[in-house]
N, C-alpha and C positions, 0 to 999 in steps of 0.2 A: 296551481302555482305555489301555495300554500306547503303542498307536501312536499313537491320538488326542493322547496328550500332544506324544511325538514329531512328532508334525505341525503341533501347535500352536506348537509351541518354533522349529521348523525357519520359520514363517511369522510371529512375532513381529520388530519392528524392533528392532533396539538400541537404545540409548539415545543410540551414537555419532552412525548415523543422521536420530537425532531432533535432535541438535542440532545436523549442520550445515542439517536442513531450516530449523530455527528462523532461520539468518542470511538467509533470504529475507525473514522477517517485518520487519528491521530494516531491508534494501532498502527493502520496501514501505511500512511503517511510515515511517521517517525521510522519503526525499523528497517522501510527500503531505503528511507535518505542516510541512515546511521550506516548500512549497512555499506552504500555506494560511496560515502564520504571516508569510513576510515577504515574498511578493509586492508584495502593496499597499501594505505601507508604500514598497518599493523604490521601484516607478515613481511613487508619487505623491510623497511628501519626496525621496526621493535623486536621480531622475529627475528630477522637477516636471512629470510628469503631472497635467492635472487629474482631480481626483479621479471629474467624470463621464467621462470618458475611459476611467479605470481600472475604474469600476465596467460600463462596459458592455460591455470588453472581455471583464471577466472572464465577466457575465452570459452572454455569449455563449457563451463555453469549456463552462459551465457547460450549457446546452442541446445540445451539441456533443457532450458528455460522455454525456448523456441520452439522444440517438440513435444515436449512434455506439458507444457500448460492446457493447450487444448485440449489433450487426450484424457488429462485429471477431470477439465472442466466435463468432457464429454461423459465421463464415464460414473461421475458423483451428479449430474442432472436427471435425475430420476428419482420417483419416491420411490420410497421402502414404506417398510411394513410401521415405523414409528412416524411418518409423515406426516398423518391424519393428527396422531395426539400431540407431538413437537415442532409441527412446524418442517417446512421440505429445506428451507435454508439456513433457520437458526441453530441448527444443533450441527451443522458441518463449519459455520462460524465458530464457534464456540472449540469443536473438536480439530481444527486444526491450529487456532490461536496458539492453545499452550503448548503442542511440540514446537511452535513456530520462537514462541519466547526462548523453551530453553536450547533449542537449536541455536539462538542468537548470543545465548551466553557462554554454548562452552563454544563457539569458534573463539570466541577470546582466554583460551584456556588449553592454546597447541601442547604435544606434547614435548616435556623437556628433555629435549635433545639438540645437540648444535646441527642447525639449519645450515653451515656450511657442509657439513663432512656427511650428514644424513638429509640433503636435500628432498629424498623423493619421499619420504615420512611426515614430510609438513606438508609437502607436495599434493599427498595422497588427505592428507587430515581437511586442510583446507578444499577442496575438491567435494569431498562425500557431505563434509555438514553442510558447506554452500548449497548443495542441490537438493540436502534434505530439507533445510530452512527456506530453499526457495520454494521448492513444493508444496507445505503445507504456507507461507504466505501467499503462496501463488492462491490456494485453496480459498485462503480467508476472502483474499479480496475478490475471487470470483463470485463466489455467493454473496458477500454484501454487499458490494455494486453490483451486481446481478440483483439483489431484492429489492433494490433503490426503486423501480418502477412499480414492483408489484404495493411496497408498501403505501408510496403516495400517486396516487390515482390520478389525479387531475395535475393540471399546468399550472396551476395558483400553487399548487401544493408544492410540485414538483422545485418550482422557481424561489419559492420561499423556504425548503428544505437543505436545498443546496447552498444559498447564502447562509444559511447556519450551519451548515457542513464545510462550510467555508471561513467564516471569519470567527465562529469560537472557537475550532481547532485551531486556527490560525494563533489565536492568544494565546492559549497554552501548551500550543509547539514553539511559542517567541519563548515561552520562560523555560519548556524543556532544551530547547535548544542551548542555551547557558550553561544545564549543567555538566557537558562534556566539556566545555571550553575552562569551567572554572576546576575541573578532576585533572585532566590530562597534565600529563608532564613528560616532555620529551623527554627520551631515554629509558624511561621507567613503563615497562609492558603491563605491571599489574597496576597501575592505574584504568588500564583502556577493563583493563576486566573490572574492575570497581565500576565507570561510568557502565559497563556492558549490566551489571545487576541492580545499579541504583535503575537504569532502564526501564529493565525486566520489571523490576519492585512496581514501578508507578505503571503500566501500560498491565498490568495485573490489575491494577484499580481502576484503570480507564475500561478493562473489559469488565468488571463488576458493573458498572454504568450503565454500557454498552448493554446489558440483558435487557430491560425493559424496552430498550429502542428496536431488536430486532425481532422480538417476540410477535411473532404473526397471529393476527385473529382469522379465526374459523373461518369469514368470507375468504380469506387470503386463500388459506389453505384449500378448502373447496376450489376455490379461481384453478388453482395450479393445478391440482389433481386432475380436475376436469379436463382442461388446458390439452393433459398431456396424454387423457384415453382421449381424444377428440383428433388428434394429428398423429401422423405415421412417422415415426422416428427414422430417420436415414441412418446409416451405417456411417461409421466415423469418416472413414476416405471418402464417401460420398455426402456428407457435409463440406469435409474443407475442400471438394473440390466444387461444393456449391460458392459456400463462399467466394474463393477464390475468384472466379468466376462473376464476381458483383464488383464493377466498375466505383462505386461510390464506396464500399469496404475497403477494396485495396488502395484507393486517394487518402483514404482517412490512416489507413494502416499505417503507409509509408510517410504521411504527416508525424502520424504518433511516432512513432517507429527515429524518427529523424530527434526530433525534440528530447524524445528520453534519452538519445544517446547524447546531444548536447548535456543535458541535464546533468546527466551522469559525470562527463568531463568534466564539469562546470562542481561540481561536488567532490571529488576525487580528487582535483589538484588543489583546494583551497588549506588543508593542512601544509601541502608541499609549498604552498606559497608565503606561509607565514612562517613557516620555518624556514627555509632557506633563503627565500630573495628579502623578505622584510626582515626576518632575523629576530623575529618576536611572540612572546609567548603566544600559547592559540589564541588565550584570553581577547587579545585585543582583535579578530574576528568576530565578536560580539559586537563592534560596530557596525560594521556594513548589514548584520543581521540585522538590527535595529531599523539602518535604512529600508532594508527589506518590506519589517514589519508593517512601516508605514504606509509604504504605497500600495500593498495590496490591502489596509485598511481603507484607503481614503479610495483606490480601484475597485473592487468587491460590489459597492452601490451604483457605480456608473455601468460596469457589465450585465446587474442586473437588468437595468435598466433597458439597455441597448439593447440585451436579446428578446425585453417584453413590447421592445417597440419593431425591431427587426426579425425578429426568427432566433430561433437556435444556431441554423446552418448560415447564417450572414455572422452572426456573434464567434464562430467558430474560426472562419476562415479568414475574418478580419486580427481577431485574435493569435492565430498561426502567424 
């Protein structure tokens, strides 16, 4: 009984650990929310893209996104030959992070040319970065929520990881989230590129962080390796038509799948709402943020709770 604890003890994460795994989540977190909140306003008022212009480029990223993300995820889940000494998912964090940043700074840096008269130029600019920025974040967060299990092993760990993946990014996405609202100035496009690199700058230092939390120990690494001579790799089509094919995947899919587009909506029109219907600076969008902040403060300890008393899949679906 003696060792089992000793064992236990020896294969728990810290709590240091866990938080600087959590500055990933702020990575991941901040640049899809930045990215879905002020795209569209950017290219169509600051730009003068039109608005079908915008919406079909996006449309497209969006199906791009649809096909393309398994096929990155499928095709970067494999070791290589530097697996054994860096780790099979930390080094594909890391190597898509920084094209993912400066992907995110020059979309706010179209070329100068009038978007009326040369439409399919912003057309085509917006389009190609969208789907490169979406691919390498698509990258990021495949592998570091993909590593979330192998790092922490147990249910205690897992449950206690994710409330810290949760409410300290939470804090310091409340104060990043300010600094666009206190930059931005309607009318003025080099502002959005100013908040686009004060961005970059800090989520640079969030991934400095970020290294000691994804750096995997040698059991890790063996588990994986092992893992993956031990089972027969399917062929890409013959995955997703495995998938496919799993009735609790696709419930969960079309769940996720519904909510991000909510999400999305719910993000993309709140610049349009405080410019046009309220008629005020973004600034004061910093309040209902604040509302925000709180309730998933004072929320975060009750869900833990609920899913330590009920399941994961009750916590879920109650939560949908």
């Amino acid at each position: 009984m003696s060792n089992e604890k000793q064992t236990l003890k020896r294969a728990e994460s810290s709590s240091g650990k866990m938080a600087s795994w959590a500055f990933g989540d702020i990575i991941g977190y901040y640049l899809s929310t930045a990215y879905g909140t002020f795209i569209f306003f950017f290219y169509e008022v600051e730009v003068g893209l039109a608005v079908s212009y915008v919406a079909f480029a996006l449309i497209i990223f969006a199906i791009w996104n649809a096909l393309n993300d398994p096929l990155v995820g499928y095709l970067t889940d494999k070791p290589h030959r530097w697996s054994r000494k860096l780790g099979f998912r930390a080094p594909w964090i890391i190597l898509s992070a920084i094209p993912a940043l400066l992907f995110y700074l020059v979309l706010y840096n179209p070329p100068n040319v009038n978007a009326k008269s040369n439409p399919w130029i912003i057309f085509w600019y917006l389009l190609i970065i969208s789907c490169l920025f979406g691919s390498f974040i698509m990258i990021f967060q495949e592998h570091f929520q993909g590593g979330f299990a192998n790092q922490f092993r147990e249910d205690f760990e897992r449950r206690r990881a994710s409330a810290i993946a949760f409410l300290f990014p939470g804090i310091i996405l409340f104060f990043l989230s300010v600094i666009p609202l206190v930059i931005i100035v309607y009318g003025d496009k080099s502002t959005f590129f100013l908040t686009a690199l004060v961005s970059v700058i800090l989520m640079a230092i969030c991934l400095f962080f970020m290294i000691p939390g994804i750096r995997e120990s040698a059991e890790a690494k063996e588990r994986y390796l092992q893992g993956y001579e031990d089972k027969e790799r399917l062929s890409f089509l013959k995955m997703i038509k495995h998938a496919f094919g799993k009735k609790n995947f696709m419930i969960s899919l079309i769940a996720i799948t519904l909510v991000n587009i909510a999400i999305a909506l719910d993000y993309a029109s709140g610049i349009y709402f405080f410019k046009d219907v309220l008629k005020k600076p973004l600034i004061f969008s910093v309040f209902p943020t604040i509302v925000y902040f709180i309730f998933v403060i004072i929320s975060v300890p009750f869900w833990v709770s609920f899913a330590r008393k009920h399941g994961n899949v009750t916590a879920f679906i109650v939560g949908m």
